[in-house]
Structures are given as structure tokens and as C-alpha cells.
C-alpha positions in Angstrom: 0.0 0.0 0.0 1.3 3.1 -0.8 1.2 6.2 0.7 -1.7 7.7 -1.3 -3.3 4.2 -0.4 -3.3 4.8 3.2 -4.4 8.8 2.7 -7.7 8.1 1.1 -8.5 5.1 3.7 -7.2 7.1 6.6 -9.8 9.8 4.9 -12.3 7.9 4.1 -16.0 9.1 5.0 -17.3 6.3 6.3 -14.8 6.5 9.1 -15.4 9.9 9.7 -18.7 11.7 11.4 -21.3 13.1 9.5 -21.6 16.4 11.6 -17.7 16.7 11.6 -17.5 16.1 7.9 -20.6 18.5 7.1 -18.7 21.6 9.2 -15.7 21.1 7.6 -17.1 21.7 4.3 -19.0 24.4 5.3 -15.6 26.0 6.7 -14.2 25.3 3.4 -17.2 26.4 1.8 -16.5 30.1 3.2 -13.2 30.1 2.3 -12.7 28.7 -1.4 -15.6 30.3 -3.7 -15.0 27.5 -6.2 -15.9 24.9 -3.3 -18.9 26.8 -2.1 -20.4 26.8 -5.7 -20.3 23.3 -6.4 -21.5 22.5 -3.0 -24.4 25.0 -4.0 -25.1 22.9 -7.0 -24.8 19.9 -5.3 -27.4 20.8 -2.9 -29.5 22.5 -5.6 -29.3 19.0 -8.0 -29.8 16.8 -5.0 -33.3 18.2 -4.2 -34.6 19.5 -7.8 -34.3 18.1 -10.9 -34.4 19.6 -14.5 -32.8 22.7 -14.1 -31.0 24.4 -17.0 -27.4 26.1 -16.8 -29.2 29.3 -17.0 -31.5 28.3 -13.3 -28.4 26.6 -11.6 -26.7 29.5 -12.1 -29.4 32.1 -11.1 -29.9 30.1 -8.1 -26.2 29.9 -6.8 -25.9 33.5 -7.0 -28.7 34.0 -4.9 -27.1 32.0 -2.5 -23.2 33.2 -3.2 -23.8 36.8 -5.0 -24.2 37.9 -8.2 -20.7 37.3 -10.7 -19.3 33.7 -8.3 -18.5 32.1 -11.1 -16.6 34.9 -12.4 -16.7 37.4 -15.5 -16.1 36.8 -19.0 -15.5 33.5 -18.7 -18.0 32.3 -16.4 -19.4 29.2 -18.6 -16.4 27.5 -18.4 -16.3 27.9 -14.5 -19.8 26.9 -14.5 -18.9 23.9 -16.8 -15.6 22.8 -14.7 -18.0 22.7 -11.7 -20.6 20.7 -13.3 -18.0 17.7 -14.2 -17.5 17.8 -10.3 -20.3 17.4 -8.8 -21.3 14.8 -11.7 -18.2 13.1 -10.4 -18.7 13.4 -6.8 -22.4 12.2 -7.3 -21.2 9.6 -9.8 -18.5 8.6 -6.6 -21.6 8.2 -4.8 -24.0 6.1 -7.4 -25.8 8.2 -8.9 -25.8 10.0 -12.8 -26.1 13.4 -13.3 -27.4 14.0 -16.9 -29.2 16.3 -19.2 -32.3 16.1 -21.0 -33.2 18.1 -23.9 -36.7 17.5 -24.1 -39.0 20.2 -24.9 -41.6 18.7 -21.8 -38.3 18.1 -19.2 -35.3 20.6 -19.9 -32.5 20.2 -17.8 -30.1 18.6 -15.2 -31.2 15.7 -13.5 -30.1 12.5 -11.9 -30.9 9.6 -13.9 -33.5 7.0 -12.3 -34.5 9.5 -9.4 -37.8 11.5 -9.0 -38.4 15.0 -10.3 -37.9 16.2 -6.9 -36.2 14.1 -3.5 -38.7 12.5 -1.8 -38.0 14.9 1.2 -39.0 18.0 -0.7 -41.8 16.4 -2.4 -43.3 15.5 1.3 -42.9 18.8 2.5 -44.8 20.1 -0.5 -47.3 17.5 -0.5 -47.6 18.7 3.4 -48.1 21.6 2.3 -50.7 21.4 -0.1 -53.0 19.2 2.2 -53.1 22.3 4.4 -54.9 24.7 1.7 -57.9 25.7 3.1 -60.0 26.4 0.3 -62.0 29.6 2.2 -58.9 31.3 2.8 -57.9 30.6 -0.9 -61.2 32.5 -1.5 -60.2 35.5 1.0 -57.2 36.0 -0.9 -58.6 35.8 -4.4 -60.9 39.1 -3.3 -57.7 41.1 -2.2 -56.2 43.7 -4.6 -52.8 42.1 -6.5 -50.9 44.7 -3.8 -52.4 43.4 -0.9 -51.8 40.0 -1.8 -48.0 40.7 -2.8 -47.2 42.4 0.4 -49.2 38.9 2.1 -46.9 37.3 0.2 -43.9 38.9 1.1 -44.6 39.1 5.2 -44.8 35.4 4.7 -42.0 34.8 3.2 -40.3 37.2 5.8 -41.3 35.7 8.3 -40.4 32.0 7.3 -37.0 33.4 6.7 -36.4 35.0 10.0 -37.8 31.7 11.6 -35.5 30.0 9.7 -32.5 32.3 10.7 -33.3 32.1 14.3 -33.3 28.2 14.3 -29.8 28.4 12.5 -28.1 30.4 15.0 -29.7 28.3 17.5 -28.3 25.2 16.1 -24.9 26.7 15.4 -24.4 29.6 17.4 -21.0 30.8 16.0 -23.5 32.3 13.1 -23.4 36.1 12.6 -26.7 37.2 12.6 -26.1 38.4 8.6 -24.7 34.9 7.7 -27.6 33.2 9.0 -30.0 35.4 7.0 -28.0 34.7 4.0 -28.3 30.9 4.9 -32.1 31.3 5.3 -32.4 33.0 2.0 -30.2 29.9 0.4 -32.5 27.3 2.0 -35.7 29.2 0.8 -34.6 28.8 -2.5 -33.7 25.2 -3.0 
């Protein structure tokens, strides 16, 4: 065994925590922009699927900020950080292709549902608890009212969100767990 041999089984993740793994990446996720994006896209692909380069990339700047995969030549970061996380997901058994069907556009892992079965109970969750009288209500406000309804709610989530974050990992600025909230909201 050489040395490189005993590196990658001293390294190995299944001999390592979960928790301890997951904060180190996030520590290296603040550090090295190119490693927070494609852990942003991993995320993103893990939980959605059929999303063009055009989405994936609107979505990781909401997350990172607008120009994090560079200027002029920010297609070829985005494409460098693709074959990544196709090859860390590929690592871990699963394909990441993309379809060019008119009906299903996009990046998605081959043989998996349109969205992870985690997201998809959520939403179904979510959709069992329409009242159909309050759906009324709203339909009667004024397109303001209803935005700025809108908006509170989605305020609100986020701050509840926030709050949970910092109480879960309390070395969180205040700011960076807003940012954080923002990231989940939008996977």
C-alpha cells in the first residue's frame, strides 16, 4: 500500500462523522468560492431536478452573489464545476445528466424523481393544508395586498429560519444566517 493508499482510507468518510464532515465543508465552503459553488449545486441537484445552466446558475448567486462564477468567462467555471459534482455524485452512485426534451429541460439524476422525496413531502404537506376559504379570501384582495401577504410570509419563514440556525450553530453572525435562510428558501 502506498502512501496515497493509506491517505484516502485514513480519509475515508465512512470512518469519519457526518456532523464533523458536514462543518468542515462548510468551513471550506466560506473560504474557497469554487468549493462553495459546487456544493451549492450539489445541494440544488440533490433536491430538484431539471434545471438548466441558466436556473443553476441564477440560483447559486442567490445563494453566493451575483458574478461567483466569475466574469467573462464564467461558462467555463460553470462547466468545470458541473463535471465535479457529476463526479462526486457519480462517486456516490448516482448519474447526473441532461435532458433536452422540450416537456423536461434540464439537469437531473438519472432514475430518481423529479424532486427528493424529502422535498416532495414537504410540498405535498403543504398542499393538504390549503384551506380552500382562505384561498377565496385572498382571491378578493387587490394584487398589492396579496404581494405584500406574500412577502410578510415569506419574511417571516425566513427569520424563523434564521433564528433556528443560530440556535443550532451559534457561531452564526446574525447576517450569515440570514444569507443561509435566504439559500434554504430557495432550493
Amino acid at each position: 500500500m502506498d502512501r496515497n493508499d493509506h491517505l484516502a482510507e485514513f480519509t475515508h468518510p465512512a470512518s469519519l462523522p457526518e456532523k464533523a464532515q458536514q462543518t468542515l465543508l462548510q468551513d471550506a465552503a466560506t473560504r474557497d468560492r469554487t468549493t462553495a459553488r459546487r456544493l451549492c449545486l450539489l445541494r440544488i441537484l440533490w433536491f430538484e431536478r431539471y434545471l438548466t445552466r441558466t436556473g443553476l446558475v441564477a440560483r447559486v448567486e442567490g445563494i453566493l452573489g451575483k458574478g461567483c462564477f466569475g466574469g467573462a468567462a464564467w461558462e467555463d467555471t460553470f462547466y468545470r464545476d458541473i463535471r465535479v459534482v457529476k463526479q462526486a455524485l457519480r462517486a456516490a452512485g448516482y448519474e447526473l445528466t441532461y435532458s433536452r426534451s422540450r416537456s423536461r429541460l434540464g439537469y437531473y439524476l438519472r432514475g430518481q424523481p423529479g424532486l427528493h422525496p424529502e422535498l416532495a413531502r414537504v410540498l405535498d404537506g403543504s398542499i393538504a393544508e390549503v384551506d380552500g376559504a382562505q384561498i377565496a379570501i385572498v382571491r378578493r384582495l387587490k394584487a398589492t395586498d396579496r404581494f405584500r401577504q406574500g412577502f410578510s410570509i415569506s419574511d417571516t419563514a425566513s427569520q424563523a429560519v434564521a433564528f433556528r440556525l443560530r440556535q443550532r450553530e451559534p457561531g452564526l453572525t446574525p447576517a450569515e444566517a440570514r444569507r443561509l435562510s435566504r439559500a434554504y428558501g430557495r432550493k
